[in-house]
C-alpha positions, 0 to 999 in steps of 0.5 A: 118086717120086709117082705121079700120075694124069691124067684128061681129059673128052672131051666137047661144049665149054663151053655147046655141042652142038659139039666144035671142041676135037677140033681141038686133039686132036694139041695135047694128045697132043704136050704128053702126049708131051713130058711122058712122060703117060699118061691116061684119057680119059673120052668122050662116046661120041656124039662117034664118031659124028664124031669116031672118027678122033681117038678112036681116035688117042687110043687108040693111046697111051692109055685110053679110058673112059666119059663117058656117051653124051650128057654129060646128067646122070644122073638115076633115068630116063636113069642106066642107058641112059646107062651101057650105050649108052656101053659099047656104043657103044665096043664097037662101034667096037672100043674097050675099056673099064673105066670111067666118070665120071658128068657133072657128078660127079652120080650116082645111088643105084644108081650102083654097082650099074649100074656092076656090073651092066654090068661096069665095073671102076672109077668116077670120078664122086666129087666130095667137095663142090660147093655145091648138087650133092653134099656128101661130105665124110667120104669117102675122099679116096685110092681106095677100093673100094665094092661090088666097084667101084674108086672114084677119088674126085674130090680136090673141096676138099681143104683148103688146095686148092680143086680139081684141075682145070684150070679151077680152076687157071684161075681162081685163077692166079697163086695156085693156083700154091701149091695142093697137088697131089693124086693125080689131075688132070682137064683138058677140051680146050676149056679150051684153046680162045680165049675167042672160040671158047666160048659164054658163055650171059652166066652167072657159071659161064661167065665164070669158065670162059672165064678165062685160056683159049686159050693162057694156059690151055696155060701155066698147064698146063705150069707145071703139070706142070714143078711136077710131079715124078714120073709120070703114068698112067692109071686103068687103069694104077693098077688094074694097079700095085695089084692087092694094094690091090684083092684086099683 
């Protein structure tokens, strides 16, 4: 029986300083429920400034982990605040947390010693390739350990798929239908918001964005998931299920 993990980035939507798809939150933990998934959910901390009903709803079932604090991308000036506000912030509203996914997947050189110097256990901020951001491609495609850091590498252009993201499953269906399915999944809870509710800011990446949204984009996942077999957990229960792999 595969073992997958699913990973959902709570954060702004699309385009947008707002969070309407916090609405769509009880949405999204009832598919969760049907489908026996258990996830980590990597936060945009600032958003319990308004939304820590929700957040910690979420919390009650699942894991909750960093996003950074504003969802900026991170840079030699901002990385450090980022990473610690965020873990502060959870701290103060009593949420623990063991790890972090950078937005955008775009990471700095000290990526991991900030991430050890404020006591995360894990990252997944590892995207193999995107055109123009990161080229990895002789990375590790399975996690792997780095400085004392557990890395859940992002399965970014594993051939012959193109991504293991919603949005990707999004804008090439019905052919992302034959995609292989790799270890790990991410999905944004805007994805799931009607096309009239996403800013579109007239740019290409927002358009292919905002394709088969709303209630297509609920389908396509389920049909996801039904061609699914095994289960679903979080980063952390990974961590727990292979602690022989970490004490390497």
């Amino acid at each position: 029986m595969n073992t997958r993990i699913m990973t959902v980035d709570l954060e702004p939507d699309l385009r947008s300083r707002t969070c309407k798809s916090m609405e769509l939150i009880p949405d999204i933990l009832e598919i969760f429920d049907q489908y026996n998934i258990k996830g980590t959910f990597f936060t945009v901390t600032n958003l319990l400034e308004r939304h820590e009903f929700e957040i910690k709803e979420i919390a009650k079932k699942h894991e909750i982990a960093s996003h950074s604090h504003t969802h900026n991308w991170l840079t030699k000036n901002n990385s450090e605040w980022e990473m610690k506000k965020s873990l502060e912030t959870l701290r103060e509203y009593k949420i623990r947390c063991k790890g972090f996914r950078a937005p955008g997947f775009i990471t700095t050189k000290n990526h991991f010693e900030l991430l050890k110097k404020y006591g995360y256990d894990y990252d997944a901020s590892m995207a193999r390739f995107f055109p123009g951001r990161y080229s990895r491609l002789t990375m590790p495609s399975k996690p792997f350990v780095r400085r004392g850091i557990v890395e859940f590498p992002m399965p970014t252009f594993v051939p012959p798929s193109i991504n293991a993201g919603l949005s990707y499953l999004k804008l090439f269906h019905p052919v992302s239908k034959v995609f292989p399915k790799p270890y790990m999944f991410y999905l944004h809870p805007w994805e799931f918001l009607e096309k009239k509710e996403l800013i579109n800011g007239r740019s290409l990446v927002g358009n292919l964005l905002q394709r088969n949204a709303g209630k297509k984009a609920i389908k396509i996942f389920k049909n996801y998931l039904d061609r699914c077999d095994g289960n679903w957990i979080s980063c952390e229960e990974w961590m727990e299920n292979n602690k022989n792999f970490l004490n390497k």
